[in-house]
C-alpha positions as CSV (number, residue, x, y, z in Angstrom):
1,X,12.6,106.8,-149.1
2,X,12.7,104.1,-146.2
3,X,10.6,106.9,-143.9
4,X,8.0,107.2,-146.2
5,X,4.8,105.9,-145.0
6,X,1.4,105.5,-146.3
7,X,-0.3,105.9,-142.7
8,X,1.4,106.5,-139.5
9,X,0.4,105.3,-136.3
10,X,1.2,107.7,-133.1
11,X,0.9,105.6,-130.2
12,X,0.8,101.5,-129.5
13,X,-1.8,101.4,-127.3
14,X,-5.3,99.2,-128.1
15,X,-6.2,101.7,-130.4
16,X,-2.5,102.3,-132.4
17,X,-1.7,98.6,-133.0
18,X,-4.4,97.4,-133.9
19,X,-5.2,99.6,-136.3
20,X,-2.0,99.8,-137.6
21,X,-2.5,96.0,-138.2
22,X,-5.9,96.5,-140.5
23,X,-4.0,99.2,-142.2
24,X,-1.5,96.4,-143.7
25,X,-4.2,94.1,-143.9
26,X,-5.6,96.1,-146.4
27,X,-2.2,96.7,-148.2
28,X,-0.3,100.0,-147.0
29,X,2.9,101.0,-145.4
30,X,2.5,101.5,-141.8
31,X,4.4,102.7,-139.1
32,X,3.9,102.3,-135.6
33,X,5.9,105.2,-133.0
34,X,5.8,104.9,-129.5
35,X,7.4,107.0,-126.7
36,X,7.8,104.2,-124.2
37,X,10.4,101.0,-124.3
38,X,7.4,98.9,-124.2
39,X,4.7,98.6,-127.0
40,X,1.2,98.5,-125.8
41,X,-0.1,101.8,-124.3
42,X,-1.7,102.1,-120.9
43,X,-3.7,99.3,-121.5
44,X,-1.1,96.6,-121.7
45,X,1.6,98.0,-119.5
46,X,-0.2,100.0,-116.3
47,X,-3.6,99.6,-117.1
48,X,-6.7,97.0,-118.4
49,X,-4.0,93.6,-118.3
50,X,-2.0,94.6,-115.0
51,X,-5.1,95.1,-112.9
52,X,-7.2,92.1,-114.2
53,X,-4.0,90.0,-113.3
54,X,-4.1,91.7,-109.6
55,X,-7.9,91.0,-109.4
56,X,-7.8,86.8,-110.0
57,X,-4.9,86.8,-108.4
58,X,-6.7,88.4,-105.5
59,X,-10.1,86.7,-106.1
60,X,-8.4,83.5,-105.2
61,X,-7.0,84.6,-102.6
62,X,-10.2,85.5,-101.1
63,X,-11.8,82.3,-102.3
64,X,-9.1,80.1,-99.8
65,X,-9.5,82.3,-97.1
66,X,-13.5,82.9,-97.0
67,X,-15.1,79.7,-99.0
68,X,-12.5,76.9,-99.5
69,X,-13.7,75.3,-96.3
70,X,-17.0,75.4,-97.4
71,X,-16.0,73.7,-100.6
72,X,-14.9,71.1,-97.6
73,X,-11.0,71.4,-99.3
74,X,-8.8,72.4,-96.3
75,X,-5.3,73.9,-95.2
76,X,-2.8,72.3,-93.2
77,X,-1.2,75.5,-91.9
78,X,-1.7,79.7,-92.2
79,X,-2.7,81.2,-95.3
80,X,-0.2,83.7,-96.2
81,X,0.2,85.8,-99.4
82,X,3.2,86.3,-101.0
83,X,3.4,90.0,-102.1
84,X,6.5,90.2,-104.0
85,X,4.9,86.8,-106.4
86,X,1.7,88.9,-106.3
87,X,3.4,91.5,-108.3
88,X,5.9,89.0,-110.3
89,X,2.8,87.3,-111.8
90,X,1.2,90.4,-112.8
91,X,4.8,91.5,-114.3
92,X,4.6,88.6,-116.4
93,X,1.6,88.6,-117.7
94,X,2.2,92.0,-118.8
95,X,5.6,91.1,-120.3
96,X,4.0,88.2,-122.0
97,X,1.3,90.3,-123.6
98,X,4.1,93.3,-124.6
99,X,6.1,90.3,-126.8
100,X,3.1,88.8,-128.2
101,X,3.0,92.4,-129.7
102,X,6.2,92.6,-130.6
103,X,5.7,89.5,-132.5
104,X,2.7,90.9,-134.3
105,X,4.2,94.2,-135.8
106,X,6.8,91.8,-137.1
107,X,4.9,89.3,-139.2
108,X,2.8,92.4,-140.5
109,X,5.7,93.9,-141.4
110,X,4.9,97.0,-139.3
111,X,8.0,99.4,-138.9
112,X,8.2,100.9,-135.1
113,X,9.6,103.5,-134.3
114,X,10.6,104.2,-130.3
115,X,10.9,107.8,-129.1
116,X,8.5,110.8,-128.7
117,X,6.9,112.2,-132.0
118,X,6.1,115.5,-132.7
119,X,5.2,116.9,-136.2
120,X,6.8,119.5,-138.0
121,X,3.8,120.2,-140.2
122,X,1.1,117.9,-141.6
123,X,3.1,115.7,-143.4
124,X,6.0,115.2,-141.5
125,X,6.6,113.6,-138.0
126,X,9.9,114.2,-136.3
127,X,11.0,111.1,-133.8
128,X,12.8,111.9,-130.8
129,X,15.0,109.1,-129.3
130,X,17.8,109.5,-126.5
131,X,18.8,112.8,-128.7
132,X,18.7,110.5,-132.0
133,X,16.2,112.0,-134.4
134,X,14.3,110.5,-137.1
135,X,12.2,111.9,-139.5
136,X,8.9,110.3,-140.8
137,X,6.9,111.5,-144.0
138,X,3.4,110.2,-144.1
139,X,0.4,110.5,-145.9
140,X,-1.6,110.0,-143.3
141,X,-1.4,110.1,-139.1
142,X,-3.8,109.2,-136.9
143,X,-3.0,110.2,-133.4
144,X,-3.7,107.4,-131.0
145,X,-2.0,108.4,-127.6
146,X,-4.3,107.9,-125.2
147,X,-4.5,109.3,-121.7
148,X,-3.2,110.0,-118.8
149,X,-4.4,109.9,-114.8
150,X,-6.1,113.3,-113.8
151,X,-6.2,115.0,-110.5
152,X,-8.7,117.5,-108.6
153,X,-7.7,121.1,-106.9
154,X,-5.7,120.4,-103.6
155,X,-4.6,117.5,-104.8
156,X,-1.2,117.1,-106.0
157,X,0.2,113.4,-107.4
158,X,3.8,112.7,-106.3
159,X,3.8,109.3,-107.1
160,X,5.2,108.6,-103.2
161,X,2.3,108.5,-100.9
162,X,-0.1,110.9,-103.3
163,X,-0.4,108.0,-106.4
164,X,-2.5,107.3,-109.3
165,X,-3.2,103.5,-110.6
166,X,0.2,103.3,-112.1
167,X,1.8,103.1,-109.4
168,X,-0.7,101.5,-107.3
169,X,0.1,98.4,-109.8
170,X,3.9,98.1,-108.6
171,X,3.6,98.9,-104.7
172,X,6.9,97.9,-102.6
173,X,5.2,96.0,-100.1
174,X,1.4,95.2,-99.3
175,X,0.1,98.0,-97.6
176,X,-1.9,98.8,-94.4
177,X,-4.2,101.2,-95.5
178,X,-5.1,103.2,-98.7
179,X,-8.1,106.3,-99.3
180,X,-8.8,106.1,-102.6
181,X,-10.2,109.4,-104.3
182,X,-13.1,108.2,-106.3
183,X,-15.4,105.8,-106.7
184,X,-15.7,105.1,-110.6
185,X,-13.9,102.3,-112.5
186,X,-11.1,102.1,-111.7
187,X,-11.2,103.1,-108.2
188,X,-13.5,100.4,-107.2
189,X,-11.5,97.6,-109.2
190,X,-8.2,98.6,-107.2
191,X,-10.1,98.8,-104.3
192,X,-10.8,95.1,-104.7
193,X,-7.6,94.4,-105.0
194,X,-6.5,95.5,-101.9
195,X,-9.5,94.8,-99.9
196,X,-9.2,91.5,-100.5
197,X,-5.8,91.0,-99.0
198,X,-6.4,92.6,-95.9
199,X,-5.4,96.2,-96.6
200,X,-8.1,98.8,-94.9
201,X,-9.6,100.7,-97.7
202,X,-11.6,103.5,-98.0
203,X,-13.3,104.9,-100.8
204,X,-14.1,108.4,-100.8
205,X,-16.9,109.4,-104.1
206,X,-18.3,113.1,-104.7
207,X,-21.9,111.6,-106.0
208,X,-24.1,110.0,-104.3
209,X,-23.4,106.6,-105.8
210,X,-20.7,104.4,-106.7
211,X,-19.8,103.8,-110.4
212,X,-22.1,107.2,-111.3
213,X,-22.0,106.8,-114.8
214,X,-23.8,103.4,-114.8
215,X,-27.3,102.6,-114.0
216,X,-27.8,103.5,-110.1
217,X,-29.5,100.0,-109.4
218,X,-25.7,98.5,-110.0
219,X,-24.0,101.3,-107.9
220,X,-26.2,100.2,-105.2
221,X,-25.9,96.4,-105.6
222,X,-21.7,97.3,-106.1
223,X,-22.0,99.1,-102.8
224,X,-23.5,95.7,-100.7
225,X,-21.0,93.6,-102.9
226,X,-17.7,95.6,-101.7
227,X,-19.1,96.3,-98.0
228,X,-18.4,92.4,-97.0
229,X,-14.8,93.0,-97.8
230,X,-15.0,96.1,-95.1
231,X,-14.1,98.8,-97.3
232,X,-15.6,102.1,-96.6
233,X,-17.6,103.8,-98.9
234,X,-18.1,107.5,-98.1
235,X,-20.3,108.9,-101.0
236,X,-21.3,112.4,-101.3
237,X,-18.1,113.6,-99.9
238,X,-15.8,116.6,-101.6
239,X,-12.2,116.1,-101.1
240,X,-10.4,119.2,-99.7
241,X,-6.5,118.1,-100.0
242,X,-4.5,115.6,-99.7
243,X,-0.7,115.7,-98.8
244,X,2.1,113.3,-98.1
245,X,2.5,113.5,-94.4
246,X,6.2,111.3,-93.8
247,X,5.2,108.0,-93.5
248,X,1.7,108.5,-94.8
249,X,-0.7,109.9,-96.4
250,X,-3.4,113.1,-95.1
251,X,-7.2,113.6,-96.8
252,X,-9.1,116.0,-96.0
253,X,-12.9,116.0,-96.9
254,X,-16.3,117.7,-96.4
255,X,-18.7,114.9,-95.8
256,X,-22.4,114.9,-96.7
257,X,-23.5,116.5,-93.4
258,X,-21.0,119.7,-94.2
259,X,-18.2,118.7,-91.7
260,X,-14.7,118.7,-92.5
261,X,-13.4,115.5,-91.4
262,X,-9.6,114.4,-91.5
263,X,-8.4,110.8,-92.5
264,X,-5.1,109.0,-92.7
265,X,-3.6,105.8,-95.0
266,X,-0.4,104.3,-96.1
267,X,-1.3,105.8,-99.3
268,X,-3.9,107.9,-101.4
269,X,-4.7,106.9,-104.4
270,X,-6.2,109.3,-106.8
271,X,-8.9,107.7,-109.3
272,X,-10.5,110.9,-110.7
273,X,-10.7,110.3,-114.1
274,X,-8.3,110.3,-117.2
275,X,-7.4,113.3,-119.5
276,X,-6.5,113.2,-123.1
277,X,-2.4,112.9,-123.6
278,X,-1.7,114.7,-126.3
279,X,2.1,116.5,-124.7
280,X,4.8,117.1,-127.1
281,X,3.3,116.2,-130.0
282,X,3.2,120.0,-131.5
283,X,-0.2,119.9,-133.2
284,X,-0.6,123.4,-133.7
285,X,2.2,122.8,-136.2
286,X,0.4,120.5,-138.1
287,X,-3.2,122.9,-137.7
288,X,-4.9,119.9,-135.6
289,X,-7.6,121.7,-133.6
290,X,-7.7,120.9,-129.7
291,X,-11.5,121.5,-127.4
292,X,-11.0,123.3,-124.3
293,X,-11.3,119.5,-122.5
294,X,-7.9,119.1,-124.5
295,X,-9.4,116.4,-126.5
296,X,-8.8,116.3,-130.1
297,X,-11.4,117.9,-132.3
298,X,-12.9,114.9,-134.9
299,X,-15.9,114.6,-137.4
300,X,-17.6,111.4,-137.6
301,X,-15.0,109.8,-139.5
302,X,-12.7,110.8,-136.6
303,X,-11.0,112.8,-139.2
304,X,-9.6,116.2,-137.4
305,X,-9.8,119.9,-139.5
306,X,-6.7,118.7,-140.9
307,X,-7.8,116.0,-144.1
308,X,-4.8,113.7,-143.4
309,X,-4.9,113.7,-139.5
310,X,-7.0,111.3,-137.8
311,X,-7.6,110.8,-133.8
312,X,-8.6,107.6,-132.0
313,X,-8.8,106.3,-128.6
314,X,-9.1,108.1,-125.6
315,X,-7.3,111.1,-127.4
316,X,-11.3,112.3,-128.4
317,X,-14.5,112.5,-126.9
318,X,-16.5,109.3,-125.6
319,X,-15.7,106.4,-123.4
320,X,-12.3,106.1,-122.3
321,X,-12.3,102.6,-123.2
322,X,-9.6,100.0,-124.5
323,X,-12.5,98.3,-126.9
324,X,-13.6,101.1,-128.7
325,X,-10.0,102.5,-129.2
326,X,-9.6,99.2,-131.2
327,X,-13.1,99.7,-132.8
328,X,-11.8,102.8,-134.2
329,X,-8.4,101.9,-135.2
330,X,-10.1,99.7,-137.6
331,X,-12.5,101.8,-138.5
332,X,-9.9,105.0,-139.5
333,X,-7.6,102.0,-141.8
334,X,-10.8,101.1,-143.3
335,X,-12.0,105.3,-143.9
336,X,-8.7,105.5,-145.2
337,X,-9.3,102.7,-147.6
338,X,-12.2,104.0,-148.7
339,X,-14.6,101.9,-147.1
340,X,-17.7,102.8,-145.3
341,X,-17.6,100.9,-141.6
342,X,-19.6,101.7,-139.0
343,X,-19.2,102.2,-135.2
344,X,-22.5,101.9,-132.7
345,X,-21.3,104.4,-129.7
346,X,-24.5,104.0,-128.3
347,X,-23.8,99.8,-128.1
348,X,-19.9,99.9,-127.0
349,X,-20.4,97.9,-123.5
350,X,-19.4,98.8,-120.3
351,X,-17.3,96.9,-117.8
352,X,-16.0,97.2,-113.9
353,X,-13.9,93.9,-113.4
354,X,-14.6,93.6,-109.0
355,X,-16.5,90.5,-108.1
356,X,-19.1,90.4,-108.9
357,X,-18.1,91.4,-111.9
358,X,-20.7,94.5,-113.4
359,X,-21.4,95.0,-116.6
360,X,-23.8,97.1,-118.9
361,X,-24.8,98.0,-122.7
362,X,-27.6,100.7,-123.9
363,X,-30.0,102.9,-121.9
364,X,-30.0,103.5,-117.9
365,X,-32.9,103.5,-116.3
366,X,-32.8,107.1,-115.6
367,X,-31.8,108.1,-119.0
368,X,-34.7,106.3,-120.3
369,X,-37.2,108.1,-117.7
370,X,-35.0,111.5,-118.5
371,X,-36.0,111.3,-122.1
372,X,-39.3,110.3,-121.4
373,X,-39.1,106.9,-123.3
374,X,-41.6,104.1,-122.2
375,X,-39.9,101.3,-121.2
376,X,-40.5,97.5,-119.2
377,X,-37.7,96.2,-117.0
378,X,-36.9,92.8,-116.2
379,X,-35.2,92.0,-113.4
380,X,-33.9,88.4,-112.7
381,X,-31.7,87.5,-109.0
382,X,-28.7,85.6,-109.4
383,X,-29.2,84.2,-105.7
384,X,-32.4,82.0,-108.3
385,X,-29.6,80.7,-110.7
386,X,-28.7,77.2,-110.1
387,X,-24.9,77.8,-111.6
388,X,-24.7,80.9,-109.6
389,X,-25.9,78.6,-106.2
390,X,-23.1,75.7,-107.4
391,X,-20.3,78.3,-107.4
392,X,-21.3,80.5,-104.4
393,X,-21.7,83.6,-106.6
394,X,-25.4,84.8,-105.8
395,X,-25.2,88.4,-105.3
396,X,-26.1,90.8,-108.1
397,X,-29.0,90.4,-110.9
398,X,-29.5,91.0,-114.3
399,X,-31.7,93.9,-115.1
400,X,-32.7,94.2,-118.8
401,X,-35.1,97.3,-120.3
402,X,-37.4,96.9,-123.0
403,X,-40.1,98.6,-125.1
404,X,-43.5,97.5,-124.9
405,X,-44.6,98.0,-127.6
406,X,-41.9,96.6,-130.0
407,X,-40.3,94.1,-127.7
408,X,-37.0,96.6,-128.7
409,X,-34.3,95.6,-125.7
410,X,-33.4,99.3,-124.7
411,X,-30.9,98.2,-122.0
412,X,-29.1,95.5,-120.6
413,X,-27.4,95.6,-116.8
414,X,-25.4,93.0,-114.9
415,X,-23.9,93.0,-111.8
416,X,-22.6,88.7,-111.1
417,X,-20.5,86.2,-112.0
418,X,-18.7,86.4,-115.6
419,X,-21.0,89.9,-116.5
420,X,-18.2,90.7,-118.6
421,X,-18.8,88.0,-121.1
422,X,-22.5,87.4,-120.4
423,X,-22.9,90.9,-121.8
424,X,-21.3,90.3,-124.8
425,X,-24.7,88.1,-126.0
426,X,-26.8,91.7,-125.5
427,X,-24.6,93.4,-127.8
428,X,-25.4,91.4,-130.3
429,X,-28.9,90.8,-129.8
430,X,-29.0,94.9,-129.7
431,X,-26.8,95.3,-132.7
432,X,-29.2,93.2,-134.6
433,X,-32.4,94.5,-133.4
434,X,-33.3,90.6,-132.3
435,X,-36.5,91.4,-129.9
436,X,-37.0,90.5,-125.9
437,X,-38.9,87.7,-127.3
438,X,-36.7,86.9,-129.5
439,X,-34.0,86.5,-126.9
440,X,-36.3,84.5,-124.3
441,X,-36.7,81.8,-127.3
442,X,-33.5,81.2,-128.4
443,X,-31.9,78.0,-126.1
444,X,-29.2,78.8,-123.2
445,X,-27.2,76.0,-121.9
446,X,-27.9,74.5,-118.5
447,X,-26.8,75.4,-115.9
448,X,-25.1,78.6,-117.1
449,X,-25.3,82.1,-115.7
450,X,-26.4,83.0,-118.8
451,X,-29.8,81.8,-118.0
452,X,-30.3,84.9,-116.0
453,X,-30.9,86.8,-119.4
454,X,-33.4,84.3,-119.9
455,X,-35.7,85.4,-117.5
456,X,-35.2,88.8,-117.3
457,X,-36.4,88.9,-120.7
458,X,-39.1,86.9,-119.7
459,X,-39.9,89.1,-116.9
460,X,-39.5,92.2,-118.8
461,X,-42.3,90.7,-121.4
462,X,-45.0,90.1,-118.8
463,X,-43.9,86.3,-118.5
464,X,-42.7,84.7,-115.2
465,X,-39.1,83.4,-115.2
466,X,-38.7,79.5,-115.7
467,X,-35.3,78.5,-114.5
468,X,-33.8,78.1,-111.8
């Protein structure tokens, strides 16, 4: 009877916990299993709070070294980093964040369970643990287990020299040089990272652009933005192989002119995308149908073929995001409750955490030209902000797309200072259905870099911008 459960959670990441949370909000018996020692998911351990502590870490460092003396606050002495603190910090930020969840599933009374699951049929979920087994009846599952790093042909991961962002989070010693295979989120974040400590990085990208999936104008603002912290940015470039040569690591590639061309780095780190982890957790047993992509089949309610199997998270189709993973956790409690919440897909923002920080919700520009949807765009300089000017942040703009004839705000996208929060104001505005108008008359506080929405709405309704 004490393994009974009225939902079970597979996984702890974003997605698992806190919808396992909202599920005894609302009154059942949850459990929570997860594979690892550590509760959290990629997210909290190796992914989203490692790296944002590796990139303000670094983004102070660069601050001393490039603008402190601008500031007129000077150094007596060598500016040094101390790699080993570099990665304590980060180590405790993670653990801090893993035992503020380990608190949580206590005071909701969350049972977890540590070891791999794997279900027996669709009612029953068998937990592995150092060879102790224990067994798990459930009324409902929703599988939450997120993803793992992918890789392309000729490219095999050894975690040595050929590594993904896991272990690119927990490096022995600051290195020289790093290729990095990719130039999409995460590839461009961790290239921060190490660009701005003095490791020699190059980026290599198959497109023709930088962050691809995001509205080209950013990719292009992105590509200015890293070139003053000399990383190299080869884009429309096909990777060939790469292989652990001894001491370092060997990429080949066919650049844009056709040549083969034959570079070398401490390490390569491979940034090709995510896949859909769903290993060892037998689904066929339990009937759970599984696309070719090896994502988790789901209807709308993100209910799989099975009635009392949901998915969540990366796990399914759509952004690989931490955000919506959590979105849908609540949502799937509140299905299961018999509510009827809602998830916008279409308004789940985008982030990429360098500096300046880029950030985006709605329609690209070429999506809305693709579809052949009318559209007025805004475009407002954050080298004309007065906060940006105080704080020596002036590159990027924010771009926002609107229709003319409604005043409907189609798009919003931000490349600058705090772009990750800024963005957050569009969501809601978009959610909502408030109008460009609508936005340009509500107050900002000045100075704020805010106030770049301002005029881009103001701009993007045939007004001229009015701060500075």
């Amino acid at each position: 009877m004490e393994n009974q459960y009225d939902v079970v959670f597979i996984g702890s990441g974003p997605g698992g916990y806190t919808g396992a949370i909202r599920a005894t909000q609302l009154g059942y018996k949850v459990a929570l299993v997860e594979k690892y020692s550590t509760l959290g998911g990629t997210c909290t351990n190796v992914g989203c709070i490692p790296a944002k502590a590796l990139l303000d870490s670094t983004e102070h460092f660069h601050q001393a070294r490039e603008q402190f003396k601008t500031h007129g606050i000077n150094f007596s002495g060598e500016l040094s980093l101390d790699f080993t603190q570099f990665i304590t910090r980060k180590n405790g930020v993670v653990s801090q964040n893993t035992a503020g969840l380990i608190y949580l599933m206590k005071k909701n009374k969350i049972d977890v369970y540590q070891g791999l699951g794997s279900f027996i049929d669709k009612t029953h979920l068998k937990v592995n643990s150092d060879g102790k087994e224990s067994l798990l009846t459930g009324k409902y599952f929703v599988i939450a287990t997120g993803s793992k790093p992918s890789s392309i042909p000729g490219v095999n991961i050894d975690k040595k020299r050929i590594i993904t962002s896991t272990e690119s989070l927990s490096l022995p010693a600051q290195p020289k040089s790093m290729i990095i295979i990719g130039g999409g989120v995460i590839g461009v974040e961790l290239a921060s990272v190490y660009a701005r400590i003095g490791t020699n990085v190059t980026i290599i990208e198959y497109t023709d652009s930088l962050i691809p999936t995001m509205d080209r104008e950013l990719g292009k603002a992105l590509s200015k933005s890293l070139a003053k912290l000399n990383i190299k940015i080869l884009l429309s470039s096909k990777v060939q192989s790469a292989a652990n040569s001894g001491g370092h690591a060997t990429v080949s590639y066919l650049d844009k002119d056709g040549k083969i061309v034959e570079i070398t780095a401490d390490y390569c780190l491979v940034a090709v995308g995510r896949r859909a982890y769903t290993d060892s957790l037998n689904l066929q047993a339990a009937g759970v149908e599984i696309a070719k992509n090896g994502k988790v089949v789901v209807n709308k309610q993100l209910q799989t073929n099975v009635p009392n199997i949901y998915a969540i998270g990366d796990v399914i189709e759509g952004p690989m995001l931490a955000h919506k993973a959590e979105d849908e956790g609540t949502f799937v409690a509140e299905v299961i409750n018999g509510q009827k919440p809602h998830i916008n897909y279409k308004l789940i923002p985008g982030v990429v955490y360098t500096w300046p920080e880029v950030a985006a919700v709605g329609a690209t520009e070429e999506e809305l030209k693709e579809q052949g949807i009318e559209y007025r765009s805004g475009k407002f300089p954050y080298s004309a902000s007065a906060r940006a000017r105080a704080s020596m942040d002036t590159d990027g703009f924010v771009k926002v797309l609107v229709s003319p004839k409604y005043g409907e705000v189609l798009g919003v996208h931000i490349i600058g200072p705090r772009a990750a929060d800024v963005i957050a104001q569009s969501v809601v505005a978009m959610e909502y259905e408030v109008t460009a108008e609508g936005m340009f008359r509500i107050s900002y506080a000045h100075p704020t870099y805010s106030e770049a929405l301002k005029d881009a709405y103001l701009m993007a309704s045939g007004q001229g911008a009015i701060n500075i």
